[in-house]
N, C-alpha and C positions, 0 to 999 in steps of 0.2 A: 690891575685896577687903577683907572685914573680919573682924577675930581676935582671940582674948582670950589672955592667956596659959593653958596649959593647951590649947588647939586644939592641931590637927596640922595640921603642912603639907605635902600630899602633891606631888610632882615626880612625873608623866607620862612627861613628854618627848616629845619632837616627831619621833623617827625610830626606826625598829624597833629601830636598835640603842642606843637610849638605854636606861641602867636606872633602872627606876623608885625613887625614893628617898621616906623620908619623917622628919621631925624634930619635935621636941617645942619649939610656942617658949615660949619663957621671958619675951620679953619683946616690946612692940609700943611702935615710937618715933614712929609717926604720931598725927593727931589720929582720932578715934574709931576706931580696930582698924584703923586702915591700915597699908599697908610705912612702913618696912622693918621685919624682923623679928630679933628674938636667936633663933638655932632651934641647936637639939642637935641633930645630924644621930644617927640609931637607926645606922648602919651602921661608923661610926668613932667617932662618941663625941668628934666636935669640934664645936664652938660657931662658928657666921658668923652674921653681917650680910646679909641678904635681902633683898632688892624681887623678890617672884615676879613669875613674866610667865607665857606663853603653855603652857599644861600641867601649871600647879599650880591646888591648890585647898586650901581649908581645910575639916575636919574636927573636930569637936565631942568630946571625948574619949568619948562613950557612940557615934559614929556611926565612932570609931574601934576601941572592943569588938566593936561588930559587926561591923565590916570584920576582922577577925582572929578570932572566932570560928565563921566560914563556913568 
């Protein structure tokens, strides 16, 4: 997985009842756009430390306008 700041990290989740989450990262502490990440979580408006796994994905902020302008 690889991210710039300014991507979005979207969370899937792995079970019907998971909700889907997504955060704005701020910052990438791997070497070329790898985890972990600084991500702004959009739903609380708090800031973690990230290694996604299994049901995240990273978005482009123009492929995040489109995702929310459908």
């Amino acid at each position: 997985m690889k991210a710039a700041p300014g991507d979005w990290l979207m969370i899937e989740g792995t079970h019907l009842s998971d909700r889907k989450r997504h955060g704005l990262i701020l910052e990438v502490h791997g070497p070329d756009g790898s985890p972990p990440y600084l991500v702004r979580w959009d739903d609380t408006e708090t800031e973690t430390l990230v290694i996604p796994s299994t049901g995240a994905h990273i978005l482009t902020p123009e492929q995040m306008k489109q995702t929310h302008s459908n």
